[in-house]
Backbone of each chain as ProteinMPNN parsed JSONL, in Angstrom:
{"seq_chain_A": "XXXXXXXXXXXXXXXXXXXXXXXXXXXXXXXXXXXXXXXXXXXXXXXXXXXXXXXXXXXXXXXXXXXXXXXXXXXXXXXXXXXXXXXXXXXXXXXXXXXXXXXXXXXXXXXXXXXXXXXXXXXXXXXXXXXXXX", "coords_chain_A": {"N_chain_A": [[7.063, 5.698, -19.131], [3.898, 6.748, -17.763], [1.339, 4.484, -18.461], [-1.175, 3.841, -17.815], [-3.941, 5.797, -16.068], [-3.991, 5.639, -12.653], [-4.426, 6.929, -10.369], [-5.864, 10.339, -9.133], [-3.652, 12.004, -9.658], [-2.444, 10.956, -11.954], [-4.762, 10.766, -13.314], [-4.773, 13.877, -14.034], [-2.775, 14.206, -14.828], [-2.545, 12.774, -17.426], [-5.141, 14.193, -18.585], [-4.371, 16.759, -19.114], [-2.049, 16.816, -20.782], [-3.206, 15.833, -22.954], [-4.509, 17.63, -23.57], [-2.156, 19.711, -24.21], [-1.324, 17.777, -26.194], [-2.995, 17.929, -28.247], [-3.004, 20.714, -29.045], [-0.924, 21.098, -29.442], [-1.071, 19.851, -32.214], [-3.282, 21.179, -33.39], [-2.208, 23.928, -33.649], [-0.034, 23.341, -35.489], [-0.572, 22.408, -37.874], [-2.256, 24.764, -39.008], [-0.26, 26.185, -38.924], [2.154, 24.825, -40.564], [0.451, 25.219, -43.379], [0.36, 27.667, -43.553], [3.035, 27.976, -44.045], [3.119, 26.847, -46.034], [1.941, 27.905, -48.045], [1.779, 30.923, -47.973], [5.091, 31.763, -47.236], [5.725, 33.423, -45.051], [8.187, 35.434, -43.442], [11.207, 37.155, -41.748], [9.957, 38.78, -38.554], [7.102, 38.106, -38.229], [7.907, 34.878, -39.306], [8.992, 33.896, -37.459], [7.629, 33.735, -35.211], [5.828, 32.387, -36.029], [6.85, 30.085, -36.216], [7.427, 29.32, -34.068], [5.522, 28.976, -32.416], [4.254, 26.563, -32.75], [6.025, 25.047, -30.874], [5.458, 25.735, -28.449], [3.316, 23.982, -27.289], [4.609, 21.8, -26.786], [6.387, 22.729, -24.994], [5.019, 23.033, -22.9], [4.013, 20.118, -22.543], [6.248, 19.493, -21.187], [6.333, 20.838, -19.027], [3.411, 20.119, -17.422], [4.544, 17.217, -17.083], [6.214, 17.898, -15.289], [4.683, 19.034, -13.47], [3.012, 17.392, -12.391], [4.662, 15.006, -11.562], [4.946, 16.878, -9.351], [2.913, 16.385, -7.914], [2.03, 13.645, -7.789], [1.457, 11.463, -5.143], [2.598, 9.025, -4.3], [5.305, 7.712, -3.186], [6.944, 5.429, -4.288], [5.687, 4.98, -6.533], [6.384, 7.644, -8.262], [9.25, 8.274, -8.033], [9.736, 6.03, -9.699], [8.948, 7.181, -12.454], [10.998, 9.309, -12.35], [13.291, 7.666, -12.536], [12.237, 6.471, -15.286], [12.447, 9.196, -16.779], [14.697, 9.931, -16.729], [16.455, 8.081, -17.816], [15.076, 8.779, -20.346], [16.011, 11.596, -20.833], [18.844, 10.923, -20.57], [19.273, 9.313, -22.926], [18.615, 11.201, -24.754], [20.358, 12.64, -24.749], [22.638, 11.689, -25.053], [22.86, 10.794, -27.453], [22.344, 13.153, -29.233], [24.593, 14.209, -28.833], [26.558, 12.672, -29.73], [25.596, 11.868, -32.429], [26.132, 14.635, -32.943], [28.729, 15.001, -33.298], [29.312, 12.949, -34.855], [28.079, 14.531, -37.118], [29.954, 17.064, -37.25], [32.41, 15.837, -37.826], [32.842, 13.244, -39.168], [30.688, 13.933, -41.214], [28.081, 12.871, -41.154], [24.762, 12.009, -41.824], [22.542, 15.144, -41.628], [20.875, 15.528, -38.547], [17.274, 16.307, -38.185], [17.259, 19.054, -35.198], [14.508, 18.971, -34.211], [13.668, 16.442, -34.061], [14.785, 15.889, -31.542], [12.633, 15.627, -29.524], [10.667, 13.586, -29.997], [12.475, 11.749, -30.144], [13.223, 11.69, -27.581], [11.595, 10.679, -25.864], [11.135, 8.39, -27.128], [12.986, 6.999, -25.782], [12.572, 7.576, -23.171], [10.21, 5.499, -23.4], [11.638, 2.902, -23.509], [13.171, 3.136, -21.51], [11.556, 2.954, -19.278], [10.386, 0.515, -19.322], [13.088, -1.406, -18.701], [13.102, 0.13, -15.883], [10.93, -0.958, -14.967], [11.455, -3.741, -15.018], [13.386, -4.172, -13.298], [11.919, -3.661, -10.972], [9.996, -5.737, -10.913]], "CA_chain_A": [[6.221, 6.609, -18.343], [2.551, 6.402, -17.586], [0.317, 3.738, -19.322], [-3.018, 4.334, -17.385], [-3.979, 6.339, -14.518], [-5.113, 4.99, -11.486], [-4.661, 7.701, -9.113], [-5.883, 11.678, -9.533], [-2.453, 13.223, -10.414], [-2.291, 10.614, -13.03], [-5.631, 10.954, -14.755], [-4.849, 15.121, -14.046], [-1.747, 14.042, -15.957], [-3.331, 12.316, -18.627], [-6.414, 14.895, -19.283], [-3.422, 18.034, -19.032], [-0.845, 16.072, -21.814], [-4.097, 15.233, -24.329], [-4.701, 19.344, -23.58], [-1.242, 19.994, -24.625], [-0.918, 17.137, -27.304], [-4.229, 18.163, -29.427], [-2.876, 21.765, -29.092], [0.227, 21.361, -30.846], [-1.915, 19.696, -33.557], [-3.733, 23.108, -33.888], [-0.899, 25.417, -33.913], [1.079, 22.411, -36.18], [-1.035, 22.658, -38.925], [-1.895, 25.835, -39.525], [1.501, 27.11, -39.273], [2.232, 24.545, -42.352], [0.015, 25.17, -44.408], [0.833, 29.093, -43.832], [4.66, 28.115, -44.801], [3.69, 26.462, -47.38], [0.678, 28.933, -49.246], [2.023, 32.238, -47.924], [5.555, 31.381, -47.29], [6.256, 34.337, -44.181], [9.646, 35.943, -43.475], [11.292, 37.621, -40.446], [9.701, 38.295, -37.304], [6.342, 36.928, -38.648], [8.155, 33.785, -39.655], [10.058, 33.71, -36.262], [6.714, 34.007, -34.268], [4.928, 31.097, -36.732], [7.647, 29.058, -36.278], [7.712, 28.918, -32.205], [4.061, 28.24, -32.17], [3.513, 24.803, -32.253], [6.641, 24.777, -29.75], [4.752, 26.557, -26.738], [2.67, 23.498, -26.491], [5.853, 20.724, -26.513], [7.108, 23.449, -23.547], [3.599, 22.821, -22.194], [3.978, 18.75, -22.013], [7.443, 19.302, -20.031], [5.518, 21.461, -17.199], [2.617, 18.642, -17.272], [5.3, 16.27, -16.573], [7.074, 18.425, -13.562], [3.479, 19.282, -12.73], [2.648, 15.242, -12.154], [5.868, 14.855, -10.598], [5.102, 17.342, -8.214], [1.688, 15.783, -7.532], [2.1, 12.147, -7.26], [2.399, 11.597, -3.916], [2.771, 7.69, -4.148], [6.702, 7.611, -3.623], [7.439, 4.253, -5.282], [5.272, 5.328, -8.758], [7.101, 9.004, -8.658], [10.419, 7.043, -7.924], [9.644, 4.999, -11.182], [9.037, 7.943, -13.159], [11.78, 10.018, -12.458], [14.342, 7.124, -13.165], [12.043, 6.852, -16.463], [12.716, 10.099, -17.291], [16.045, 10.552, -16.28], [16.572, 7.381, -19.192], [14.903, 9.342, -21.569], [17.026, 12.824, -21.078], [20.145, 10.518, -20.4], [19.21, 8.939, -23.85], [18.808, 11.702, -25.72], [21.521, 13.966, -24.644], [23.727, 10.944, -25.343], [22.547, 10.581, -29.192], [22.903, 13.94, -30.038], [25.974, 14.439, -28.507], [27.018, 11.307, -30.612], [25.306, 12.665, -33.345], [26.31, 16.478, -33.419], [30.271, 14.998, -33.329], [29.185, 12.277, -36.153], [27.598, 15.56, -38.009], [31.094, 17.831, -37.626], [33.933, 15.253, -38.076], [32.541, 12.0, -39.939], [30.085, 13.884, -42.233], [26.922, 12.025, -40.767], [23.246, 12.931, -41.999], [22.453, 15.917, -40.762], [19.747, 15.124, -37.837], [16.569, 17.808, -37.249], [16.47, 19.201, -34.048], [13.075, 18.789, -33.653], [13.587, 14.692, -33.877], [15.204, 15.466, -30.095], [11.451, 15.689, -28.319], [10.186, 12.296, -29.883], [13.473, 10.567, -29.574], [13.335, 11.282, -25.907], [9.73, 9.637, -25.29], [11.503, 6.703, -27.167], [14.004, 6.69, -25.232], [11.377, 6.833, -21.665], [9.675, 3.838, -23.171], [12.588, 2.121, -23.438], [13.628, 3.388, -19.659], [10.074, 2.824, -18.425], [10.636, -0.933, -19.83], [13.749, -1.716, -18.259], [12.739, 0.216, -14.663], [9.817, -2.129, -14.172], [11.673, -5.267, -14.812], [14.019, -4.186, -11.897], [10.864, -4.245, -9.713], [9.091, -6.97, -11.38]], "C_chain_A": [[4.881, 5.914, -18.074], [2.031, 5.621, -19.307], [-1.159, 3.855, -18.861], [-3.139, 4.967, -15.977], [-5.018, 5.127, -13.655], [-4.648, 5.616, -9.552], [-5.26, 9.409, -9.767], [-4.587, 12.552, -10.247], [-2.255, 12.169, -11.455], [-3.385, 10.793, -13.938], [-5.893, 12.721, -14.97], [-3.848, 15.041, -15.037], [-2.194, 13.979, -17.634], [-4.315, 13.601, -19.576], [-5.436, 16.09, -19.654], [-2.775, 17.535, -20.393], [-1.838, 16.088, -23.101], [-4.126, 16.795, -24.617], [-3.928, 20.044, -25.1], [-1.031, 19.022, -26.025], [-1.8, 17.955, -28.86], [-3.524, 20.191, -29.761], [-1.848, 21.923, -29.951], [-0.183, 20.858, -32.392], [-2.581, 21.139, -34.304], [-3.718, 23.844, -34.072], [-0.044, 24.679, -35.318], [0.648, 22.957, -37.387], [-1.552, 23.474, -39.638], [-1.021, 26.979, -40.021], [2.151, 26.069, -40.55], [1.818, 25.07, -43.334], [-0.054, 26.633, -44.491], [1.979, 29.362, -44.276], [4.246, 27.847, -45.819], [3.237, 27.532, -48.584], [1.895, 30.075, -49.104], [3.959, 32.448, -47.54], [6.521, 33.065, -46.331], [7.761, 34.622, -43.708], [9.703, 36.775, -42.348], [10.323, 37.726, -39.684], [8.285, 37.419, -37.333], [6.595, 35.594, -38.398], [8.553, 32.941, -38.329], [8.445, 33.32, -34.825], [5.64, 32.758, -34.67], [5.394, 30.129, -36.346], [7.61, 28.211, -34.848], [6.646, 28.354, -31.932], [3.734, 26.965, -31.933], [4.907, 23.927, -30.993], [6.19, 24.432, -28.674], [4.054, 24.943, -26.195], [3.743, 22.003, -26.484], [6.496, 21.264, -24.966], [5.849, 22.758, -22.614], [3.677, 21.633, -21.555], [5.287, 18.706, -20.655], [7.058, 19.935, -18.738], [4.302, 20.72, -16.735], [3.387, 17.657, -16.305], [5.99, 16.953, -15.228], [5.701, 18.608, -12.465], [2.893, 17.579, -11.58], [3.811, 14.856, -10.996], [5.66, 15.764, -9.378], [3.829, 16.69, -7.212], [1.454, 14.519, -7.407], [2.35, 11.971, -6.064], [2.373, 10.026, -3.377], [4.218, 7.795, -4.575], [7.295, 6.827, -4.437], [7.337, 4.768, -6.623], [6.531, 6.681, -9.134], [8.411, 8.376, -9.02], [10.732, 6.239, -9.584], [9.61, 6.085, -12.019], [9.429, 8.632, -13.479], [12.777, 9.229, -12.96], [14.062, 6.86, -14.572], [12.531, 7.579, -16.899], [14.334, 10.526, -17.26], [16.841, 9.642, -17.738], [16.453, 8.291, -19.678], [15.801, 10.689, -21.632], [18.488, 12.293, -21.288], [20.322, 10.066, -22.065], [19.518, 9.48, -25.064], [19.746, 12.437, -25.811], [22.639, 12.843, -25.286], [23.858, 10.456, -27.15], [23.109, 11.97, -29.591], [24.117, 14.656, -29.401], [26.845, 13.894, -29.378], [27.067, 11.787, -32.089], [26.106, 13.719, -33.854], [27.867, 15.861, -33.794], [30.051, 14.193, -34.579], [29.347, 13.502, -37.873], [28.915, 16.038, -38.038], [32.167, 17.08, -38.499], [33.63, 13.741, -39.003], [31.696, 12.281, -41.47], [28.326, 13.109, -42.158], [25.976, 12.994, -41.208], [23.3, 13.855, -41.345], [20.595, 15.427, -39.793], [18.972, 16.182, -37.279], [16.755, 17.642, -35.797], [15.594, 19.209, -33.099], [12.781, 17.152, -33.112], [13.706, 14.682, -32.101], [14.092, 15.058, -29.409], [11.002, 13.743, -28.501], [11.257, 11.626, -29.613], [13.337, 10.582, -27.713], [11.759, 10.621, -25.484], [9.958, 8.275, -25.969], [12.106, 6.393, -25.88], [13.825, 6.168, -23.073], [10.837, 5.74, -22.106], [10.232, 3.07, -22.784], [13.254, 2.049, -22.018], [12.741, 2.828, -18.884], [10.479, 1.228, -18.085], [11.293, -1.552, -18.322], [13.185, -1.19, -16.306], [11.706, -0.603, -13.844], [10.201, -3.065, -14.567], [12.441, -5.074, -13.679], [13.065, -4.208, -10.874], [9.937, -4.767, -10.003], [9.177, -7.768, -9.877]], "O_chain_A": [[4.754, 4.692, -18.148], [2.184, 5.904, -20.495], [-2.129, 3.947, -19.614], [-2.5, 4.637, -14.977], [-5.972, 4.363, -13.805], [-4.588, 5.175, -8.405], [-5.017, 9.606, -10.958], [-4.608, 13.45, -11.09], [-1.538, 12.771, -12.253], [-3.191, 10.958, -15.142], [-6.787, 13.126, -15.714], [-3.956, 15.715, -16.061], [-2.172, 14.763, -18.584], [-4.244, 13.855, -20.779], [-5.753, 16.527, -20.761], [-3.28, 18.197, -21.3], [-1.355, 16.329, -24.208], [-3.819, 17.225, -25.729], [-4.333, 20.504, -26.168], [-0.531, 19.617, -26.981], [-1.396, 18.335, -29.959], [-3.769, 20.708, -30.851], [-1.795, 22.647, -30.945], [0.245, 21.321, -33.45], [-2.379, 21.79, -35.329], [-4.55, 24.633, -34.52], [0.528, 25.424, -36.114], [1.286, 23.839, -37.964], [-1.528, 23.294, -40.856], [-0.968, 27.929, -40.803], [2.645, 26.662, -41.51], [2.576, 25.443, -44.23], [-0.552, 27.028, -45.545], [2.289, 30.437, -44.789], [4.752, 28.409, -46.79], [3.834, 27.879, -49.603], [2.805, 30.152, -49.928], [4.192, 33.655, -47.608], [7.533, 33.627, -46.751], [8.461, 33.61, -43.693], [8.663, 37.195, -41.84], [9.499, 36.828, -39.856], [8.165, 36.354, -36.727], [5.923, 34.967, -37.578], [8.469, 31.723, -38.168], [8.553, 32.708, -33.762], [4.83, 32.263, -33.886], [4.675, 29.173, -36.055], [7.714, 27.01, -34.601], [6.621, 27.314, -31.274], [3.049, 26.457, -31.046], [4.859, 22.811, -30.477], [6.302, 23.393, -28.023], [4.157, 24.614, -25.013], [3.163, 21.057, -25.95], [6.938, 20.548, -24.068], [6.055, 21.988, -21.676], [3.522, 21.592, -20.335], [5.253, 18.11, -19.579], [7.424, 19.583, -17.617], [4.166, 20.704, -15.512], [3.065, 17.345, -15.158], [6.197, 16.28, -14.218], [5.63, 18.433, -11.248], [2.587, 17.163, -10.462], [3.665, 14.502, -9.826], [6.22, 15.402, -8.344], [3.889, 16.575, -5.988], [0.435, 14.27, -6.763], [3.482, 12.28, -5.692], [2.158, 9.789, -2.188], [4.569, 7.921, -5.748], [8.096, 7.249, -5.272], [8.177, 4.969, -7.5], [7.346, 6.641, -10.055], [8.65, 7.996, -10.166], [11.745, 6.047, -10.256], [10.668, 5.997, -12.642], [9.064, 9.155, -14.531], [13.394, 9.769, -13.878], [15.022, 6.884, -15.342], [13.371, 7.155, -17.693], [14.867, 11.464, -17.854], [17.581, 10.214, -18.539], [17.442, 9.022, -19.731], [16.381, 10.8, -22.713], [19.293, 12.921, -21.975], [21.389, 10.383, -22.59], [20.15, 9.026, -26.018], [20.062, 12.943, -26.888], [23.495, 13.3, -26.044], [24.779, 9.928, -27.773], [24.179, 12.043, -30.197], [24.377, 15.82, -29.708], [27.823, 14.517, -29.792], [28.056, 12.032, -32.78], [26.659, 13.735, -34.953], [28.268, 16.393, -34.828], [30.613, 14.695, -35.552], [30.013, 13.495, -38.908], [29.472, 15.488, -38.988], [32.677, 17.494, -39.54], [34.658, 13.289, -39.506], [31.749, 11.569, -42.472], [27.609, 12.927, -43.142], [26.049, 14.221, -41.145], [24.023, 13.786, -40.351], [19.529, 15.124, -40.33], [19.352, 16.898, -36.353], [16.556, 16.6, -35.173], [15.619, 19.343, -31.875], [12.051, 16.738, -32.211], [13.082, 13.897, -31.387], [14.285, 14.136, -28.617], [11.0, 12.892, -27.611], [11.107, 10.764, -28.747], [13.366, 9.655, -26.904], [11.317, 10.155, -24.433], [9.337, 7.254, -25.673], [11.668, 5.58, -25.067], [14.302, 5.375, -22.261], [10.872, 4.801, -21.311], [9.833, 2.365, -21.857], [13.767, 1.042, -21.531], [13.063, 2.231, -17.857], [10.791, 0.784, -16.98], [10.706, -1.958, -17.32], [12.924, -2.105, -15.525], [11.616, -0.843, -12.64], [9.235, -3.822, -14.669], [12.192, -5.933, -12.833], [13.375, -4.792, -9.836], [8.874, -4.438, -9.476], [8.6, -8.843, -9.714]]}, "seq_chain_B": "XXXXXXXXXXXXXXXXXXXXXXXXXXXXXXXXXXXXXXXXXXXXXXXXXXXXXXXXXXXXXXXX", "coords_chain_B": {"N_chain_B": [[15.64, -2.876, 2.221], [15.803, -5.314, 4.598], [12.766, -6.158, 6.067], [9.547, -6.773, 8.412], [6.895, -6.447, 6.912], [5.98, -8.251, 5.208], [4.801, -10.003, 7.233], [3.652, -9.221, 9.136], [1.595, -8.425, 7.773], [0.272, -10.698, 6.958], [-0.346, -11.944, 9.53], [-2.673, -9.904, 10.208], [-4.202, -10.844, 8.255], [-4.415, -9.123, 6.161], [-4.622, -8.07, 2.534], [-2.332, -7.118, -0.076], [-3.427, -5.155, -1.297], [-5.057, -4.478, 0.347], [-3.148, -3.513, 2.392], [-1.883, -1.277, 1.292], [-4.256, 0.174, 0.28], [-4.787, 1.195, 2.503], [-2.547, 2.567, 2.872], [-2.493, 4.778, 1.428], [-1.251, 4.038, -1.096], [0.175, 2.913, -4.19], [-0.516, -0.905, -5.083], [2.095, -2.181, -5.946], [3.841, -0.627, -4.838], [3.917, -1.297, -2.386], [4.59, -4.315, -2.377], [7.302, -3.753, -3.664], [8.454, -2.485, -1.297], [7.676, -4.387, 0.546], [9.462, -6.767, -0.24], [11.799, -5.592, -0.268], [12.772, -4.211, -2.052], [12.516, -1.293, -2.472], [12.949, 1.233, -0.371], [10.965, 2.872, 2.203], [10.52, 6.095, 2.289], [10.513, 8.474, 5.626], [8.648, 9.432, 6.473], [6.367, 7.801, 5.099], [7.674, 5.531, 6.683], [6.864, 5.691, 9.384], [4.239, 6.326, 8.572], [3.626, 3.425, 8.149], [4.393, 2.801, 10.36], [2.637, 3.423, 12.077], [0.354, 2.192, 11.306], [0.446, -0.485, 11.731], [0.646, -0.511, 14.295], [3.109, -0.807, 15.848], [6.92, -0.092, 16.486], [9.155, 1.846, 13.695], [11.842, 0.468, 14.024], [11.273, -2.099, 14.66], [9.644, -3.051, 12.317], [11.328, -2.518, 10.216], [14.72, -4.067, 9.332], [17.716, -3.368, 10.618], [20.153, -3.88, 8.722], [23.342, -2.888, 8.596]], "CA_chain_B": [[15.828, -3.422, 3.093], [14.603, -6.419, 5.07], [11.556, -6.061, 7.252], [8.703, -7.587, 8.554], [5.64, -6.108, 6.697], [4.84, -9.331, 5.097], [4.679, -10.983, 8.262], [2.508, -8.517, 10.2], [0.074, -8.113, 7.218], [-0.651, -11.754, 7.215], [-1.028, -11.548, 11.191], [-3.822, -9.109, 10.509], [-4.62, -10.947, 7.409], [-4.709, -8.196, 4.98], [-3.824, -8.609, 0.922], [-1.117, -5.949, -0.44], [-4.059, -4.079, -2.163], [-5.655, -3.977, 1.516], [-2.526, -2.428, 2.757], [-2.122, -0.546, -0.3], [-5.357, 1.263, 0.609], [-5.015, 1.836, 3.891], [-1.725, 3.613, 3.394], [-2.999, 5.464, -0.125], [-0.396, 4.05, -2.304], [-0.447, 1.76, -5.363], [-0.105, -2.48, -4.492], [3.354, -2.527, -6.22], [4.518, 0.369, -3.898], [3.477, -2.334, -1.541], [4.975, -5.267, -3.021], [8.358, -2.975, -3.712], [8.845, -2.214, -0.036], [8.046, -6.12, 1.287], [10.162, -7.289, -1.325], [13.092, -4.975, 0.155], [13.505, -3.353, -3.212], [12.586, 0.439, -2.383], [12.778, 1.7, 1.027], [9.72, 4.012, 1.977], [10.503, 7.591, 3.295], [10.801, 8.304, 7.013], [6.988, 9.884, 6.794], [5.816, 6.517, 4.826], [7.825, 4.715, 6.907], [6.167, 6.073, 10.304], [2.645, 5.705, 8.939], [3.467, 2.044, 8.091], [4.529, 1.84, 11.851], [1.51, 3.308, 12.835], [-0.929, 1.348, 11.195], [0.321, -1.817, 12.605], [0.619, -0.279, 15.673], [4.403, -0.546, 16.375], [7.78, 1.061, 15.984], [9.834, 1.746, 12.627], [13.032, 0.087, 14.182], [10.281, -3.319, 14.693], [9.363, -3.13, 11.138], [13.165, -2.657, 9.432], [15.955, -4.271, 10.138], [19.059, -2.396, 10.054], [21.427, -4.52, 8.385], [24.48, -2.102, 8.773]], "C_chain_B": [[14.916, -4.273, 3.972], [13.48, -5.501, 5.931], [10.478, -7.012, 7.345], [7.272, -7.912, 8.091], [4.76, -7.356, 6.303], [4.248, -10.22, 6.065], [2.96, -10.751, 9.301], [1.076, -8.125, 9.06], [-0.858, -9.63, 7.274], [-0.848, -12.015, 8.539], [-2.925, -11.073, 10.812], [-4.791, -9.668, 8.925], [-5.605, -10.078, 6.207], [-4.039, -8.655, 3.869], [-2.641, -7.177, 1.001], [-2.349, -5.196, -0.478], [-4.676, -4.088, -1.144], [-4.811, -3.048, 2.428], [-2.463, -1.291, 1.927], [-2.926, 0.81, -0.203], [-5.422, 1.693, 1.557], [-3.447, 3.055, 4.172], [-1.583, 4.509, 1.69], [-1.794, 5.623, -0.862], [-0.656, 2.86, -3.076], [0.117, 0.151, -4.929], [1.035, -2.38, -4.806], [3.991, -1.722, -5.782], [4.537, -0.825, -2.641], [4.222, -3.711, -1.148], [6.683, -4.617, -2.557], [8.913, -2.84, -2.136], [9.056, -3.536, 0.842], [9.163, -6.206, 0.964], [11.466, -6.712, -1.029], [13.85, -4.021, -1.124], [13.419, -1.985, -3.266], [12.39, 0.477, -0.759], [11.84, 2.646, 0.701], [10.598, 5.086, 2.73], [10.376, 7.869, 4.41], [9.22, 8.749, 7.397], [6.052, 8.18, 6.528], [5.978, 5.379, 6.075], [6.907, 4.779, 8.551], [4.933, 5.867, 10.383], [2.608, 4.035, 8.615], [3.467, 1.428, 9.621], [3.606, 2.36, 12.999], [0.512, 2.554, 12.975], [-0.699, -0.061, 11.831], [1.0, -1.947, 13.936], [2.062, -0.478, 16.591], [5.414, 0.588, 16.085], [8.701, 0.404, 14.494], [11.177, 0.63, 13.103], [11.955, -1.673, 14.336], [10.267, -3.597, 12.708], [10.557, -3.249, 10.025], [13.778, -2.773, 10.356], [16.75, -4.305, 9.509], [19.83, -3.52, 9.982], [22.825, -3.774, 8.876], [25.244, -2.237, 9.871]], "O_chain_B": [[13.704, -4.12, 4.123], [13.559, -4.324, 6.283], [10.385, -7.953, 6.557], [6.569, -8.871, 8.41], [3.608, -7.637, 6.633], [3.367, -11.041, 5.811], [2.0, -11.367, 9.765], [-0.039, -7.709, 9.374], [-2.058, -9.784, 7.5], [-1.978, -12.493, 8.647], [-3.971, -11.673, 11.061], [-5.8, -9.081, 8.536], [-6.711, -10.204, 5.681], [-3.091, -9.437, 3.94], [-2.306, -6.5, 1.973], [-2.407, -4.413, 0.47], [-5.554, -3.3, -1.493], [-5.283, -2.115, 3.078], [-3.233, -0.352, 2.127], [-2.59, 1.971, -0.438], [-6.129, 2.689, 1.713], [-3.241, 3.897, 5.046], [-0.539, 4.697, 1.067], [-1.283, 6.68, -1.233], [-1.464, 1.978, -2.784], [1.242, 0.095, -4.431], [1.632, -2.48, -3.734], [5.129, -1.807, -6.244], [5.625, -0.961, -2.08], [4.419, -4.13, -0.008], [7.222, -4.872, -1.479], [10.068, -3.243, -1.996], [10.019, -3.825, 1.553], [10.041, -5.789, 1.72], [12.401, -7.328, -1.54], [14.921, -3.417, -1.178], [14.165, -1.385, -4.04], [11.673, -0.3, -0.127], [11.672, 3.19, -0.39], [11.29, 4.803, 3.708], [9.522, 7.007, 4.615], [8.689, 8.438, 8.464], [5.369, 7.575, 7.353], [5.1, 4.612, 6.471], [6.269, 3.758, 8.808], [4.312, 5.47, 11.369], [1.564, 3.425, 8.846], [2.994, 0.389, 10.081], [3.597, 2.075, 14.197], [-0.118, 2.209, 13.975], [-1.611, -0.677, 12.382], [1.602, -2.863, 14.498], [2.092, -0.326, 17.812], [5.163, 1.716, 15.661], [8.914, -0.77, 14.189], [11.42, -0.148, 12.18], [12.602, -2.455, 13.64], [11.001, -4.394, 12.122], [10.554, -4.068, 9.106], [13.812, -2.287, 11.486], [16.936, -4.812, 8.403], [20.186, -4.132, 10.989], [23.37, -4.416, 9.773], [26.247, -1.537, 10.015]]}, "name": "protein", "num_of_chains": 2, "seq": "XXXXXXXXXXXXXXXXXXXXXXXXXXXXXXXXXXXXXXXXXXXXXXXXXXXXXXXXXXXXXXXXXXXXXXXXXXXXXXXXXXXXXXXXXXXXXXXXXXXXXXXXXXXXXXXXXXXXXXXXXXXXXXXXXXXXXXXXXXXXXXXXXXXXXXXXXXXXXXXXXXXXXXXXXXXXXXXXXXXXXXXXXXXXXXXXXXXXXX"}
């Protein structure tokens, strides 16, 4: 994906994503350290739990947001086949995965791992898409 | 696909990052399109064949 802006919908990108990043920090850690002290149950627990979600939902409407606002076709172009890696990446792990998990016995793998594995999985796309137009 | 952009920018002796700016996209959008590796859009491709004052069918050539 993006490494530095150098148009408006990228440094709108940028300043929107830090928004959303620092935010799930702020929901993250108070909702720990409320499992861990006070250790909440039903809908409470259910409503603690989603919290530091909202702002992971947040980065994925950033990113459609950017995408809708780039209006340099080539960069957009580059950033959708990024991304398309990283969903192709991850759907293809825990697909891999979830069948490892039923029928082999494999670790069981959090759910939550899916968000960062897929931003590996755009680096790793990003990578490869700009050596094809190196 | 081929075309002529690099031809007609050094005509008018502009860099990429002089076309670049004049048609408000980034140099390697620039580069990418000489280079025949992304085709531009039929809007892109129109203001490319405005600014150097011809037509799109001048500027690409239809292999096919």
């Amino acid at each position: 994906m993006l490494c530095k802006a150098t148009n408006p919908a990228q440094r709108r990108f940028f300043a929107r994503f830090t928004v959303a990043m620092l935010a799930y920090v702020l929901f993250l850690l108070p909702v720990v350290w409320g499992f861990v002290h006070f250790r909440p149950t039903g809908v409470l627990a259910y409503v603690l739990a989603v919290l530091p979600a909202l702002p992971i939902v947040a980065m994925l409407v950033v990113i459609g947001l950017y995408l809708a606002e780039e209006k340099d076709e080539f960069v957009r172009n580059l950033q959708i086949q990024a991304l398309l890696g990283g969903i192709g990446g991850i759907l293809a792990v825990v697909s891999v995965w979830g069948l490892l998990e039923d029928f082999a016995h494999a670790p069981r793998l959090d759910l939550f791992m899916a968000y960062p594995l897929f931003w590996v999985f755009v680096g790793i796309s990003t990578a490869v898409v700009r050596m094809r137009y190196r | 696909m081929k075309n002529r952009l690099r031809v007609l920018r050094a005509e008018r002796n502009w860099s990429q990052a002089d076309l670049a700016q004049r048609l408000e996209v980034s140099r390697q959008s620039v580069n990418a399109i000489e280079t025949g590796k992304f085709d531009p859009s039929l809007p892109l491709a129109f203001k490319l064949a405005r600014l150097f004052e011809t037509t799109i069918e001048d500027l690409f050539i239809d292999e096919g």
